[in-house]
Backbone bond lengths (Angstrom), bond angles and torsions (degrees), N, CA, C in turn:
res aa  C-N    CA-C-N  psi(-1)  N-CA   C-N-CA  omega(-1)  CA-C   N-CA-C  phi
1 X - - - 1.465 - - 1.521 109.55 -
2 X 1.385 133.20 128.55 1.020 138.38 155.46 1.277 126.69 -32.11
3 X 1.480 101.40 135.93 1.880 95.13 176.55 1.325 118.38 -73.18
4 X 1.305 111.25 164.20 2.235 114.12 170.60 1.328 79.03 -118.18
5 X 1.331 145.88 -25.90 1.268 107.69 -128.49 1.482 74.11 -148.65
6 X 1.329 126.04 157.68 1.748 134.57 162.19 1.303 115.92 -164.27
7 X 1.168 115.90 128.98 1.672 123.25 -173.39 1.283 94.78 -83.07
8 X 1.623 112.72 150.32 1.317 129.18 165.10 1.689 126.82 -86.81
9 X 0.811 110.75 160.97 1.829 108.64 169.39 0.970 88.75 -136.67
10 X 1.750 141.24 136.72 1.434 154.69 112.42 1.563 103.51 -46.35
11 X 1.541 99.33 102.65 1.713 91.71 152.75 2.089 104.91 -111.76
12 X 0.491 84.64 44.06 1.479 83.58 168.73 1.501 127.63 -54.18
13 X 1.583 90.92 -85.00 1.891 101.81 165.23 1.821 134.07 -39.37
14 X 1.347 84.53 -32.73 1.637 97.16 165.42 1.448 119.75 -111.24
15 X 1.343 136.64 -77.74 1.900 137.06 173.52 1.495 92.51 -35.98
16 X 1.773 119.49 -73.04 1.078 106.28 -162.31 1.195 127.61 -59.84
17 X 1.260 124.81 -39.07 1.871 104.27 -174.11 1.780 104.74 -110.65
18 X 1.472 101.51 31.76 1.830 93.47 173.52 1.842 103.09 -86.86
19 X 1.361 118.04 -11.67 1.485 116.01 -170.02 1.828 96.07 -101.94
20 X 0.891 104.55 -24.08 2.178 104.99 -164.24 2.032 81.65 -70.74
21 X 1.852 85.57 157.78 1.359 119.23 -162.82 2.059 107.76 -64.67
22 X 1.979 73.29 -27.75 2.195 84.92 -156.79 1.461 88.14 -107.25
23 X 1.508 97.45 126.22 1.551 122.64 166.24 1.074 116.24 -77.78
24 X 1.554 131.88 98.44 0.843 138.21 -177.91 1.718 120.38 -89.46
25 X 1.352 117.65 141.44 1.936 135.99 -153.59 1.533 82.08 -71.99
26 X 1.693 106.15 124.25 1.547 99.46 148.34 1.433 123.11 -33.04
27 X 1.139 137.94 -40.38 1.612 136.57 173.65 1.632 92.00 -31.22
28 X 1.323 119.01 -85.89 1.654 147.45 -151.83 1.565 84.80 -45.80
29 X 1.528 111.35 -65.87 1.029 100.82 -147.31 2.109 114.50 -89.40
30 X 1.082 76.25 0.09 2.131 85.46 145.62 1.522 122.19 -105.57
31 X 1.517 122.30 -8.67 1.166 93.98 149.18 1.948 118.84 -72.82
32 X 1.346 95.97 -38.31 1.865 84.32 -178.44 1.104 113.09 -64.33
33 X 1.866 133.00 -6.83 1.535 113.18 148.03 1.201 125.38 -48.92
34 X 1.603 108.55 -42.55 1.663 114.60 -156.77 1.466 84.00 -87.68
35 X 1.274 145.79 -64.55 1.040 122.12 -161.34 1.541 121.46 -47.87
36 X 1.668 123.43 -25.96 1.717 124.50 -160.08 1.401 83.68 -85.65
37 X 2.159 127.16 -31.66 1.628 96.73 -168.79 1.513 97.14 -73.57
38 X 1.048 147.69 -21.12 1.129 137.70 -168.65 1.730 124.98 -60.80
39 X 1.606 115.87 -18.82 0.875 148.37 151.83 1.524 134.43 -43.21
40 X 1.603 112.13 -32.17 1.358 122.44 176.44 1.434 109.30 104.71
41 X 1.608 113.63 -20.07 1.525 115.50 173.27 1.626 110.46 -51.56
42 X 1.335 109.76 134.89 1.746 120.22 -172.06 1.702 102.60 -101.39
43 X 1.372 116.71 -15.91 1.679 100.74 164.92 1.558 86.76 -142.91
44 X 1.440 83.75 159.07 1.377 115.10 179.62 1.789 116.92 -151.43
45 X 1.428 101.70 112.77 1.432 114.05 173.88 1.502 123.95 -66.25
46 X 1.131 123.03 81.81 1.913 129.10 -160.71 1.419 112.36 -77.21
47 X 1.052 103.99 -27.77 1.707 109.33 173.62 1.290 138.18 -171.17
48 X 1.443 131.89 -131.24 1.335 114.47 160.76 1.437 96.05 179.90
49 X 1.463 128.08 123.62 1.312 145.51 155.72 1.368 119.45 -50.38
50 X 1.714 125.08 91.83 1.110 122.88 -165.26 1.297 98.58 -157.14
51 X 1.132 135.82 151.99 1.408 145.50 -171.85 1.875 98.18 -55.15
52 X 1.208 122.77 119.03 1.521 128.24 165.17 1.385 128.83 -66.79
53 X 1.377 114.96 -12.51 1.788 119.35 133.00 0.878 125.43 -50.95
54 X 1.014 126.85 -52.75 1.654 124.78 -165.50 1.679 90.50 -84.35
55 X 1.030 135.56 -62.30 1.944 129.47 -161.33 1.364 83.32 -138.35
56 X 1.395 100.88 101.87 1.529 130.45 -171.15 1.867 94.81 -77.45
57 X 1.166 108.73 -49.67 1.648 135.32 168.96 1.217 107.70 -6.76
58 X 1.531 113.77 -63.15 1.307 138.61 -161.12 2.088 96.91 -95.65
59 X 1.104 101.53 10.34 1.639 84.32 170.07 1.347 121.02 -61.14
60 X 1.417 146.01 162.41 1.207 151.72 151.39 1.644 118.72 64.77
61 X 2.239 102.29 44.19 1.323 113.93 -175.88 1.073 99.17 -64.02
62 X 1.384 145.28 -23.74 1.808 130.92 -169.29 1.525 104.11 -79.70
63 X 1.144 125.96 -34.56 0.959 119.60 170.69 1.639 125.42 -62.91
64 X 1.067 129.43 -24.60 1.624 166.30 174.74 1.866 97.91 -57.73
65 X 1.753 86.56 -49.49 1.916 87.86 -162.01 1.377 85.27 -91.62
66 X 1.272 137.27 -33.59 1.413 125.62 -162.50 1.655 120.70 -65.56
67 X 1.798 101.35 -39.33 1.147 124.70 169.14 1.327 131.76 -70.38
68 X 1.146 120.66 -15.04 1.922 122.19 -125.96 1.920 89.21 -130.97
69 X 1.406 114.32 69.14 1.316 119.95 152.84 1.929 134.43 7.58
70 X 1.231 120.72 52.01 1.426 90.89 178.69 1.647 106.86 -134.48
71 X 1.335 106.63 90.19 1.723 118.73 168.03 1.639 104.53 -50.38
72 X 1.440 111.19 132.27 1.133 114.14 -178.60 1.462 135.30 62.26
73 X 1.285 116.70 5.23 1.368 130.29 169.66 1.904 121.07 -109.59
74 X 1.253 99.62 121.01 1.519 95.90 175.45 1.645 109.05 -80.02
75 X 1.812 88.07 148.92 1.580 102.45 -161.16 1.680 77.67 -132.40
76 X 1.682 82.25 147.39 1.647 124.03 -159.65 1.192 103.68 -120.10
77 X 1.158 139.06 150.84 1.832 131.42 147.86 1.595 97.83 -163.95
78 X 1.512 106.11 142.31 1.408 112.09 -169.33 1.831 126.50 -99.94
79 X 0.987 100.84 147.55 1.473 99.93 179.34 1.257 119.59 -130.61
80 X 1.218 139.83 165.14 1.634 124.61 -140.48 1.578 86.53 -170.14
81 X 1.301 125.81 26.37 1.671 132.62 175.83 1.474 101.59 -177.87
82 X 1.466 119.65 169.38 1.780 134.09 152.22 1.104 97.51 -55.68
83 X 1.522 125.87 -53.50 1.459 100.04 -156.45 0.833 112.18 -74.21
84 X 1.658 141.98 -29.14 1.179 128.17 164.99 1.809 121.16 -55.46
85 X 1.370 91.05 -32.63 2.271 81.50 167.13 0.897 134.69 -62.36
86 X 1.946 106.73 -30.31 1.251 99.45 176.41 1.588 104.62 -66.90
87 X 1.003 147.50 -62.40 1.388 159.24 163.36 1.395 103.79 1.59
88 X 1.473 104.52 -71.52 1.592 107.05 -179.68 1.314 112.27 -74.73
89 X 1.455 152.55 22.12 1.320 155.66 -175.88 1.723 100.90 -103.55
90 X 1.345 129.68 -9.18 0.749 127.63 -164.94 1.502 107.51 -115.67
91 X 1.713 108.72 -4.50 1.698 114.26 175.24 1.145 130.46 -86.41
92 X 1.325 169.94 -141.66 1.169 169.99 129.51 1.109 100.26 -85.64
93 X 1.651 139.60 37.99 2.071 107.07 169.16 1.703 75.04 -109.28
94 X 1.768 59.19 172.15 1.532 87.40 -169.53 1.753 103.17 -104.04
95 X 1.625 116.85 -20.67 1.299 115.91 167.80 1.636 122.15 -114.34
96 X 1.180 96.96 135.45 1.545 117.46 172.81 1.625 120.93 -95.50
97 X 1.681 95.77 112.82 2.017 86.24 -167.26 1.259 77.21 -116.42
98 X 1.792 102.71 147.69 1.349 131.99 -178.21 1.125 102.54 -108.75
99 X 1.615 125.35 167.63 1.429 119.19 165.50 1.824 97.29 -172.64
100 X 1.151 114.88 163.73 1.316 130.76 -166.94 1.697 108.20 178.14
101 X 1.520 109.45 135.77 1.779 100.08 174.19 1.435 112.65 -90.27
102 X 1.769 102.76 163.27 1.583 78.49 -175.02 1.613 97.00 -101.42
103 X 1.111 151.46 -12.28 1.610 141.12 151.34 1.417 102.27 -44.96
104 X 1.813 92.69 133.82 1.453 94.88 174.86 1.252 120.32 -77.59
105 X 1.271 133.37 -23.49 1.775 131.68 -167.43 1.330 80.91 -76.65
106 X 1.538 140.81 -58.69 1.672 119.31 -166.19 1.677 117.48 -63.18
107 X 1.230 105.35 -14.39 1.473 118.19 -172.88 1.478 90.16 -67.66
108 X 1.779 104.65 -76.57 1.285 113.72 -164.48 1.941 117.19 -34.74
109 X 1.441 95.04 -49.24 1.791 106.11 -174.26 1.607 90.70 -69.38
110 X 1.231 158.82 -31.19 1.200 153.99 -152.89 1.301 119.32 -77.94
111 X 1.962 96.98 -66.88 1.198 130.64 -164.54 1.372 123.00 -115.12
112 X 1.386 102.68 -8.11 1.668 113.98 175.37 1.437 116.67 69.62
113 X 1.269 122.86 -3.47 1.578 143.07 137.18 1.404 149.57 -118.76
114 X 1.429 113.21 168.87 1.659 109.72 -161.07 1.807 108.56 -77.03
115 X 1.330 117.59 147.07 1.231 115.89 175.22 1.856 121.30 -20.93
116 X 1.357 108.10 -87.67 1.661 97.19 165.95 1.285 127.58 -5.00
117 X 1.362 115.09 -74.14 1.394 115.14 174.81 1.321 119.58 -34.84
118 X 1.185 114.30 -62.83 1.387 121.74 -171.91 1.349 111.37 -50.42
119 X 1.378 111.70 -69.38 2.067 111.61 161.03 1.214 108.32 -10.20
120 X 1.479 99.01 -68.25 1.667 98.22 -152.38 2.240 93.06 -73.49
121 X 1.075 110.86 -28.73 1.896 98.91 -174.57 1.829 98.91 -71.75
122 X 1.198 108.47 -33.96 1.348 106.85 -178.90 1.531 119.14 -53.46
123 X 1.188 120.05 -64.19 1.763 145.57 171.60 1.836 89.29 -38.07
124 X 1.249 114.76 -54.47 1.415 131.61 -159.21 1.791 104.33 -54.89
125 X 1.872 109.67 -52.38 1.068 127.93 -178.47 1.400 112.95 -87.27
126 X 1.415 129.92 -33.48 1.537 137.89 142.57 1.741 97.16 -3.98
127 X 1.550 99.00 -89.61 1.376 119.92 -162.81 1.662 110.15 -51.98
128 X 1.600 126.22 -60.60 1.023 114.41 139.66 1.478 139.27 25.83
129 X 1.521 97.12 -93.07 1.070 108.62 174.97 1.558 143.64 -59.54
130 X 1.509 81.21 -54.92 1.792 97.76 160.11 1.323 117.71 -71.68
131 X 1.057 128.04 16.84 1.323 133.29 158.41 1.590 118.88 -110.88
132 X 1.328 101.65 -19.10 1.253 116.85 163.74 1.613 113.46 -71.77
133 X 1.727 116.45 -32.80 1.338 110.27 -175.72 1.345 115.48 125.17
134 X 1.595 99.00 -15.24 1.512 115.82 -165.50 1.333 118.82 -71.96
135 X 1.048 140.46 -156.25 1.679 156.85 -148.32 1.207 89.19 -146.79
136 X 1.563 109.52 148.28 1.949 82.92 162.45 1.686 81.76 -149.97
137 X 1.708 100.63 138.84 1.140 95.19 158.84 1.592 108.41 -148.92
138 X 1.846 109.50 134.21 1.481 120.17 -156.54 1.415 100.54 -84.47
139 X 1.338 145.00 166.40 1.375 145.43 133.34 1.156 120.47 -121.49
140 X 1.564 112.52 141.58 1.291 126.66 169.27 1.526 135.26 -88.77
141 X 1.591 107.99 87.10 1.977 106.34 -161.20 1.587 99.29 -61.43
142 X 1.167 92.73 178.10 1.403 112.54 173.41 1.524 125.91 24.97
143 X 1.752 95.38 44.48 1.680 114.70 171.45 1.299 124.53 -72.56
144 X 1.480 111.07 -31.36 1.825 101.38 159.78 1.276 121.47 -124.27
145 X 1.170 121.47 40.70 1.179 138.50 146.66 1.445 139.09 153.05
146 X 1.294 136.82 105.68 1.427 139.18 159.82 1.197 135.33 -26.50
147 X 1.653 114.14 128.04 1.481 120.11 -176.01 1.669 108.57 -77.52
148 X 1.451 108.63 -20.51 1.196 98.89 178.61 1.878 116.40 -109.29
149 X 1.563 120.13 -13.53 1.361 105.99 -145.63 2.347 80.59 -135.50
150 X 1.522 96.63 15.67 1.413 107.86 177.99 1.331 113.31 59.46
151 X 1.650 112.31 -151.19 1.333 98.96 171.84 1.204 158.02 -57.73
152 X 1.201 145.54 151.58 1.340 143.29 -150.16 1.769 103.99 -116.42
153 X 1.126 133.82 154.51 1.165 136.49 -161.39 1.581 94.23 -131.42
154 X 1.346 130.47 113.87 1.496 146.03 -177.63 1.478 105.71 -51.11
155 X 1.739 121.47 -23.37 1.501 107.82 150.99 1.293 145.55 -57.42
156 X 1.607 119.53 -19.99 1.467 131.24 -169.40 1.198 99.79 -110.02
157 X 1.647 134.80 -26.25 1.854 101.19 156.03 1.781 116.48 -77.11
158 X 1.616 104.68 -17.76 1.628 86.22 178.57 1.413 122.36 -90.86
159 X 1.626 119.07 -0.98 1.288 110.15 145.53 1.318 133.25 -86.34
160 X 1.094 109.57 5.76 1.725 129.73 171.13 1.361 101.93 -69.02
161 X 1.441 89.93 -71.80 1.760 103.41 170.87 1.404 123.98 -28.60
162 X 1.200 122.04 -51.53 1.506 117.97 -156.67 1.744 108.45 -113.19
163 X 1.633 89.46 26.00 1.708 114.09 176.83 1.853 94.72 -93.86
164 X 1.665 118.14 -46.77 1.445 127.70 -177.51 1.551 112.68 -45.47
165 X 1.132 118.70 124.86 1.304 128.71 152.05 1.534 132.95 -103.15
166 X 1.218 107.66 137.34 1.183 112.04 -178.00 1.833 134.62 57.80
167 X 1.135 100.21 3.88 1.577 116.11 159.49 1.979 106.54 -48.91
168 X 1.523 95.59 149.34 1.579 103.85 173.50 1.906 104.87 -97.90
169 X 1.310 133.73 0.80 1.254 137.81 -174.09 1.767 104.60 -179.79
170 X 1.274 114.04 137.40 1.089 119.24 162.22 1.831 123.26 -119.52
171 X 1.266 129.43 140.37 1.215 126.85 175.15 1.305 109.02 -125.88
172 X 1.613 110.96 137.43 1.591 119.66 123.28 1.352 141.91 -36.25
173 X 1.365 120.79 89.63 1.376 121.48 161.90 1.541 125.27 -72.72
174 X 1.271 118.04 116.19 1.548 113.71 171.12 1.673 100.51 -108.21
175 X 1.541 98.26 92.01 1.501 115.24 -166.03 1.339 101.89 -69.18
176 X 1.544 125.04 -23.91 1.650 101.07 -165.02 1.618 90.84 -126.87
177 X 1.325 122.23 21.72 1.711 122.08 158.55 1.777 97.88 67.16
178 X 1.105 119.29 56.41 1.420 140.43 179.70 1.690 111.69 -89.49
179 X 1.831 120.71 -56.87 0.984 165.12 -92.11 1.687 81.82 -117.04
180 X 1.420 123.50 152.22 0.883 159.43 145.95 1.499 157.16 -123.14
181 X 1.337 162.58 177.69 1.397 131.63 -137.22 1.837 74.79 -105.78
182 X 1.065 137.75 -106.60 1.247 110.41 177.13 1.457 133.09 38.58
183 X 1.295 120.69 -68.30 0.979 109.02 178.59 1.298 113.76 -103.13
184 X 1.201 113.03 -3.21 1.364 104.22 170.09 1.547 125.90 -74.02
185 X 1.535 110.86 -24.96 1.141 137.93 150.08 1.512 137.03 -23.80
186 X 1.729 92.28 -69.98 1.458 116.16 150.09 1.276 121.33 -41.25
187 X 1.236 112.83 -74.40 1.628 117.41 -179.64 1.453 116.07 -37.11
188 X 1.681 112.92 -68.61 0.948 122.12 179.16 1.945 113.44 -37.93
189 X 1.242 95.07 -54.66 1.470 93.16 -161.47 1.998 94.93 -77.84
190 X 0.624 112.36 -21.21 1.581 101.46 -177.40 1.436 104.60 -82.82
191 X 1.979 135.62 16.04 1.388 134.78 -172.82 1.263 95.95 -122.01
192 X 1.847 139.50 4.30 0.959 123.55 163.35 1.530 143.46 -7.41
193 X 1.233 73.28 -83.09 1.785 113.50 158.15 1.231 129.57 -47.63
194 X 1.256 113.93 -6.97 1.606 119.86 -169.43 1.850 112.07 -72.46
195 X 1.606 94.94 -56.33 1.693 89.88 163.37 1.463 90.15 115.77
196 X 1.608 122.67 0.95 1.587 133.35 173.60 0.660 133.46 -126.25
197 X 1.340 150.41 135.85 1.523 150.11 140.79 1.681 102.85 -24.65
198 X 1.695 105.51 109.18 1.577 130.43 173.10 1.441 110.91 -117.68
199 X 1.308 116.46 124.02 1.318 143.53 158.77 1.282 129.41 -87.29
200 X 1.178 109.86 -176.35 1.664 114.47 173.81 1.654 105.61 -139.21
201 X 1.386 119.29 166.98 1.638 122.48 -164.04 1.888 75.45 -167.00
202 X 1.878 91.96 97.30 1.270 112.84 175.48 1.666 116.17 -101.92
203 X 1.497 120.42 163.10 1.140 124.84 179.03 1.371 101.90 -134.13
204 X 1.545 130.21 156.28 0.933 137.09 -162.50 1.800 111.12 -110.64
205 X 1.018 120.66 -2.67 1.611 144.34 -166.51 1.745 91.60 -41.67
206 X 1.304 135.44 -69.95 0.908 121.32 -156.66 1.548 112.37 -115.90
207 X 1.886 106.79 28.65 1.453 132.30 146.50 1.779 81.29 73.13
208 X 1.565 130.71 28.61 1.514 113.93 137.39 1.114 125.02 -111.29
209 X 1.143 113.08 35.04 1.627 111.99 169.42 1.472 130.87 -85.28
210 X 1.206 114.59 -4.15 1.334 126.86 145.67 1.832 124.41 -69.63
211 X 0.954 94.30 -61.80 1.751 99.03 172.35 1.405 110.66 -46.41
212 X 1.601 104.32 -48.15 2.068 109.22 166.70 1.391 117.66 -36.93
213 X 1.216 92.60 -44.78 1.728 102.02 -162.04 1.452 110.88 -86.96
214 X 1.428 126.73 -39.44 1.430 120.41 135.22 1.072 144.23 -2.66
215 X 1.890 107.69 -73.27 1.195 105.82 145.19 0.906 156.90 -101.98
216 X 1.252 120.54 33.52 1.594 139.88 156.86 1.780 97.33 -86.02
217 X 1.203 122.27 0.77 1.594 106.90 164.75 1.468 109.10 -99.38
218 X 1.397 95.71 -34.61 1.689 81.83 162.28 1.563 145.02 -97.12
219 X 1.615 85.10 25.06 1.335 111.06 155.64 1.339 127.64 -78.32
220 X 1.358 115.72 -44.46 1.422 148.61 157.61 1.793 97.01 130.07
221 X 1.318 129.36 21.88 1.017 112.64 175.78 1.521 127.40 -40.65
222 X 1.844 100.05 162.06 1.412 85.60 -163.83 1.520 112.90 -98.05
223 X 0.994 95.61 -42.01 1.839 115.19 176.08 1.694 114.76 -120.39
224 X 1.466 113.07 140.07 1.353 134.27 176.32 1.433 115.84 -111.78
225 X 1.234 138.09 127.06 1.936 143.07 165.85 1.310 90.98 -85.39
226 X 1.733 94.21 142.56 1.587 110.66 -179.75 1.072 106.09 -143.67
227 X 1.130 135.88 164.55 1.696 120.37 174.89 1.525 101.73 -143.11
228 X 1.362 119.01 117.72 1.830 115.38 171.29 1.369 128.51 -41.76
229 X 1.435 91.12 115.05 1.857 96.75 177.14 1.627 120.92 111.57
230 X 1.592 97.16 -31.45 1.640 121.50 176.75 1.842 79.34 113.44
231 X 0.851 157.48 28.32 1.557 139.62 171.32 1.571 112.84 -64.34
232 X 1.613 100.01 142.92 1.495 94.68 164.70 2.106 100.96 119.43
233 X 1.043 95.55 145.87 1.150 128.95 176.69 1.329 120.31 -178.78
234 X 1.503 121.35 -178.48 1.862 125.64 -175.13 1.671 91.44 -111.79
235 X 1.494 79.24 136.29 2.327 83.87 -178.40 1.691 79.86 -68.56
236 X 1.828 137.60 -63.12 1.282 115.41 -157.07 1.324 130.99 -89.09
237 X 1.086 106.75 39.89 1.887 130.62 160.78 1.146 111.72 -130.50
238 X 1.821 92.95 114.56 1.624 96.39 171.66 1.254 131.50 -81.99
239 X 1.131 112.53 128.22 1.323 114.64 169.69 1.837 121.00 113.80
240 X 2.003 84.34 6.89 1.458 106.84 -165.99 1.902 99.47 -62.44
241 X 1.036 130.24 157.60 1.433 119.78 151.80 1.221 110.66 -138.36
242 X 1.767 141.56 -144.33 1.227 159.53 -139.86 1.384 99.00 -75.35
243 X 1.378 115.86 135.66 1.379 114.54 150.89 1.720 124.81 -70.71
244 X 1.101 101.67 158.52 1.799 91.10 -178.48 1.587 112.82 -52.09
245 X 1.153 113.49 155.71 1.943 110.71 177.54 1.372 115.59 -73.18
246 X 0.840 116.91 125.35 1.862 117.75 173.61 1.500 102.35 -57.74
247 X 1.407 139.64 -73.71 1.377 126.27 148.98 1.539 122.67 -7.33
248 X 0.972 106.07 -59.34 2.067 94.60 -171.67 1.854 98.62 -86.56
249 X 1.126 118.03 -19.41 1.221 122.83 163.99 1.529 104.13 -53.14
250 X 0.888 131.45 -74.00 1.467 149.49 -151.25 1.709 99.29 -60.42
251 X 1.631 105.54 -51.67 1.344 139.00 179.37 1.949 105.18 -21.28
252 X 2.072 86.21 -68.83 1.365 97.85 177.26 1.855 116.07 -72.05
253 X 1.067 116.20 -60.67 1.240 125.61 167.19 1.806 101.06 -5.53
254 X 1.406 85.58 -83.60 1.960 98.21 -178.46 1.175 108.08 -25.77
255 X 1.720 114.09 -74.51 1.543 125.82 -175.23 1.558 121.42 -49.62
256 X 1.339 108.57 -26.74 1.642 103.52 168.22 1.548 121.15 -93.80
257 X 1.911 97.49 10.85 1.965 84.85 -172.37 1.275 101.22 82.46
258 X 1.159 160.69 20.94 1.182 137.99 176.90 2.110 105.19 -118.11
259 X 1.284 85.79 116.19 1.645 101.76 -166.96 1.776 107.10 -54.03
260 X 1.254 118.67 141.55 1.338 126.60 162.18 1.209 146.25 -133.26
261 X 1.630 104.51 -17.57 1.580 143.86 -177.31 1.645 100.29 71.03
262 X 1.022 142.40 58.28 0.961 124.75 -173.47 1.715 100.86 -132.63
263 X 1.705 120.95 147.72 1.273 123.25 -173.92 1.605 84.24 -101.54
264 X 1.330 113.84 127.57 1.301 110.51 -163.18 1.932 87.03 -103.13
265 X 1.229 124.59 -30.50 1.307 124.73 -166.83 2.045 95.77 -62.70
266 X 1.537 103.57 -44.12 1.460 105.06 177.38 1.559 106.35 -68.63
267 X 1.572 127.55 -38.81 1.228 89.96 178.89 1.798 113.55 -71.45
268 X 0.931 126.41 -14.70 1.446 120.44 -166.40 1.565 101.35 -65.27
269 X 1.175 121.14 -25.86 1.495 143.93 -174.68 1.876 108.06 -47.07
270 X 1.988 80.34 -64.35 1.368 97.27 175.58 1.843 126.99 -75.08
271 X 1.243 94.03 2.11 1.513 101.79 178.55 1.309 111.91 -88.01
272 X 1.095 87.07 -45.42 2.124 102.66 -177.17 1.578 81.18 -77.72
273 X 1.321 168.09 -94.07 1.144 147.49 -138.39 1.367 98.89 -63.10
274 X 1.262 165.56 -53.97 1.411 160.65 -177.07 1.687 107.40 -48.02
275 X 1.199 121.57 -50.46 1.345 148.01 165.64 1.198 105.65 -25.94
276 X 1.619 110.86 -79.09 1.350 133.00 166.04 1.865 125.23 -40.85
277 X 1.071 103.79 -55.76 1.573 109.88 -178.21 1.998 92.70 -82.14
278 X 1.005 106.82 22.40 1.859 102.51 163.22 1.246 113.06 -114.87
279 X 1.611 98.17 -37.16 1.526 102.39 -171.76 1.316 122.14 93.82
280 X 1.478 120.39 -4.61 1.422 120.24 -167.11 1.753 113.73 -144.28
281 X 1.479 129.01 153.76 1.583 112.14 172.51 1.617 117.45 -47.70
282 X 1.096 130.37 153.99 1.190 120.65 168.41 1.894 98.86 -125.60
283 X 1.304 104.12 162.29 0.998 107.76 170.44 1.449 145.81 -12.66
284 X 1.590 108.18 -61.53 1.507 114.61 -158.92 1.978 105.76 -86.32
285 X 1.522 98.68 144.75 1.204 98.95 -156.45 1.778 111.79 -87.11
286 X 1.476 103.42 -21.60 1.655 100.86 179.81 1.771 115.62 -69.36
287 X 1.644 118.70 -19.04 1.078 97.55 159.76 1.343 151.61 -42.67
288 X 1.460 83.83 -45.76 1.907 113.77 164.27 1.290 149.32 -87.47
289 X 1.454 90.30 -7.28 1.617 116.05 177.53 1.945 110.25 -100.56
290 X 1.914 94.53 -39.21 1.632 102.83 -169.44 1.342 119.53 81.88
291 X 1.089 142.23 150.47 1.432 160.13 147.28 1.514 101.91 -24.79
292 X 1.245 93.04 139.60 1.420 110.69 164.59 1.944 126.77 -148.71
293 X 1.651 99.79 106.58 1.206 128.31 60.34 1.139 95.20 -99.41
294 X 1.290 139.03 149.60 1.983 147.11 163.97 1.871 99.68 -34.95
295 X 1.302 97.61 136.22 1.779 113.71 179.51 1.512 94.53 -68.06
């Protein structure tokens, strides 16, 4: 059954600007928290607990949550080890997003271990969390396809999948924008069974990540990741680029009736201000094109 209705995820603050060139000051990048809750978006991904060597980007996330304004919006930030939980156990969000690929060569370059492991640390931090109080929601990278080990076969994230315990949502990541309605199809329909609210966390790389997301509404999916502007890619996938735009997301959404709560004129606001404090075009195309009929 088709969706009416689809929750948003802002990954902006975190997917989107952990791959861009300019490191932007926790200051900046808690105002573009406060500016996306201002928007009507109900989660928002603020950062991510991860070694600041490796995604320098993401340095100084506590400062991000400490600063970064959003009454009434649940805040997300991801961790991809314990040590990063313990880290984040000490912040005010209220959600904990997990993630791990399920190819092992992307695992290995990612996560510094083989698939298994991760299952079993995931389930580990699952529990964790929800004992912590938390939200939990897992993702699966490089579900339709690998930069290093090629295509991916819609059987090995959905037995990945139905390895997770105790997660409150699980998603498909098509980290390097490979993915097509097809398989999105597949996926979807082979998570029936899962017993959760499943999403998708699309990329726009090979400009079908709209059509994905399409049909994952007429899948009835439940939730979609978007990131303002199109921002975002993985620093360790080459060739990764923009996530789809939360704006042109919204764009279609609107035009088919399909509810989101979102002031799409305010996010356009925040796009053209993100835009601006980069200095350069970014991805998403309704900034530059505008609404139609014109606001």
């Amino acid at each position: 059954m088709a969706a009416d209705v689809v929750q948003l995820v802002e990954v902006g603050p975190r997917d989107g600007l952990q791959n861009e060139p300019e490191h932007l000051s926790p200051a900046v990048r808690a105002e573009l928290v406060s500016r996306l809750a201002g928007t009507g978006l109900g989660r928002i991904e603020v950062g991510s607990f991860v070694n600041p060597k490796r995604v320098p980007q993401m340095a100084g996330v506590e400062e991000v949550i400490a600063t970064g304004h959003a009454p009434g919006v649940t805040r997300g930030a991801l961790v991809l080890n314990p040590r990063g939980y313990e880290r984040l156990r000490e912040a005010p969000v209220e959600e904990v997003h997990l993630a791990f690929c399920v190819t092992e060569t992307f695992n290995q370059r990612n996560q510094g271990r083989p698939v298994e492991q991760s299952i079993t640390e995931t389930n580990e931090l699952v529990a964790a969390a929800r004992a912590d109080g938390r939200r939990v929601t897992v993702t699966l990278a490089a579900s339709f396809g690998c930069p290093f080990e090629g295509a991916v076969d819609p059987g090995l994230p959905l037995q990945v999948a139905h390895r997770i315990e105790g997660a409150d949502e699980l998603l498909y990541a098509d980290t390097i924008g490979v993915g097509t309605p097809r398989q999105v199809r597949a996926l979807l329909r082979g998570s029936q069974d899962l017993g959760v609210p499943v999403g998708l966390h699309l990329h726009n790389t090979r400009n079908t990540g709209y059509a994905n997301a399409y049909a994952a509404l007429e899948e009835g999916v439940a939730v979609l990741d978007a990131s303002v502007a199109g921002l975002g890619g993985c620093p360790f996938a080459p060739g990764a680029t923009g996530n789809i735009a939360t704006e042109d997301l919204c764009y279609l959404l609107e035009k088919e009736g399909v509810e989101h709560g979102v002031d799409l004129d305010a996010l356009l606001a925040v796009a053209r201000w993100v835009t601006g404090v980069l200095g350069r075009d970014l991805p998403g195309q309704l900034v530059r094109a505008g609404r139609f009929p014109g606001a």
